[in-house]
N, C-alpha and C positions, 0 to 999 in steps of 0.2 A: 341476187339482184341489187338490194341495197348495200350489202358489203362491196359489190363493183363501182358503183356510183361513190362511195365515201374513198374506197380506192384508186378510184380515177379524179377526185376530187384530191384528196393530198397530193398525190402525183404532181396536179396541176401548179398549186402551192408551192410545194417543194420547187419545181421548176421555175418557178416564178421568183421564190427567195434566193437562189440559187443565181438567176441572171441578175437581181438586184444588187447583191453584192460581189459581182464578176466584176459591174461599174464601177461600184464603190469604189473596187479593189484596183481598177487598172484605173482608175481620174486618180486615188494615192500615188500609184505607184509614178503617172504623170507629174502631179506635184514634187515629188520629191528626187526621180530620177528622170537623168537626160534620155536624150531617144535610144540610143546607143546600148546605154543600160536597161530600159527597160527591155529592150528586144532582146539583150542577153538573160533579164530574168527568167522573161517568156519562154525562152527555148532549155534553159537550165531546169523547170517547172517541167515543162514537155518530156524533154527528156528521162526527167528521174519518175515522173509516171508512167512513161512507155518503160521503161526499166525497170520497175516494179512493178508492173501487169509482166511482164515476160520472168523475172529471174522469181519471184515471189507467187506465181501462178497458183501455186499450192495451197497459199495461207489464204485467210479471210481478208474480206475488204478493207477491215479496221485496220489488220496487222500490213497490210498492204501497203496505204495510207502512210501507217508509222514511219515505216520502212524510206517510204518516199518523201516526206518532212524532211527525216533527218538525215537522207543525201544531200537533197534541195537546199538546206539550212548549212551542211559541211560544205558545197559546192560555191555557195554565195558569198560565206565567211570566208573563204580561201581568195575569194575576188575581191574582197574587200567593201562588198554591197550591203545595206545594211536595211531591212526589208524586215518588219516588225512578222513574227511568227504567222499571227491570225494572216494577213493578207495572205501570206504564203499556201496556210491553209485552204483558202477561200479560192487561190489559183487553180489549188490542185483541184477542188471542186467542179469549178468549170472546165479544166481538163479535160479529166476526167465525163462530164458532158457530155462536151464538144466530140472527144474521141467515140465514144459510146455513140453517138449519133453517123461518125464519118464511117465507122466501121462495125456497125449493127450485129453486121450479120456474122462477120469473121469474129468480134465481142460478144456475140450470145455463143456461137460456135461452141467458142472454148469455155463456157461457162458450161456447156454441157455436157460437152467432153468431160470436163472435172467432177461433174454429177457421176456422170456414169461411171469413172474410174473408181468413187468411191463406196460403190454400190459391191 
């Protein structure tokens, strides 16, 4: 009972530190890039995280993560974008969120699918 309420209590926290620096992240990314760009970071972020939920499915969330920085990072530098690491980081957080929220069901799905594959 108590271990539920201190884990619904972080949760909440988490969630909350989580939308604070999604703002932080995208009023940066407004200061420093035009609209143009930043709509290209967004979908470049998007992508290399739908991209590493599907091609990295296997690995843990960390290695996941990694994996999708340092597309997201090779991706940006190839456009000539220059987007300080952590923000990038902080994108892929709220992503990562946001997707987790639009697609629940079909993201627990395969989370338990991988459970049970490795049973």
């Amino acid at each position: 009972m108590i271990t539920e309420i201190i884990f619904e209590a972080l949760e909440a926290v988490l969630a909350l530190a989580v939308t604070i620096a999604a703002v932080y992240a995208s009023n940066y990314l407004k200061q420093r890039l035009d609209e143009k760009q930043e709509h290209m970071v967004r979908q470049i972020v998007a992508d290399g995280v739908l991209f590493a939920q599907q091609v990295y499915k296997d690995y843990s969330g960390k290695e996941r993560f990694a994996y999708a920085l340092d597309r997201i990072m090779f991706a940006l530098d190839e456009r000539g974008i220059d987007v300080e690491r952590k923000q990038i980081e902080t994108l892929i957080e709220s992503t990562v969120k946001h997707l987790k929220k639009e697609f629940e069901d079909l993201w627990y799905e395969d989370e338990d699918e991988d459970e049970d594959d490795k049973e």
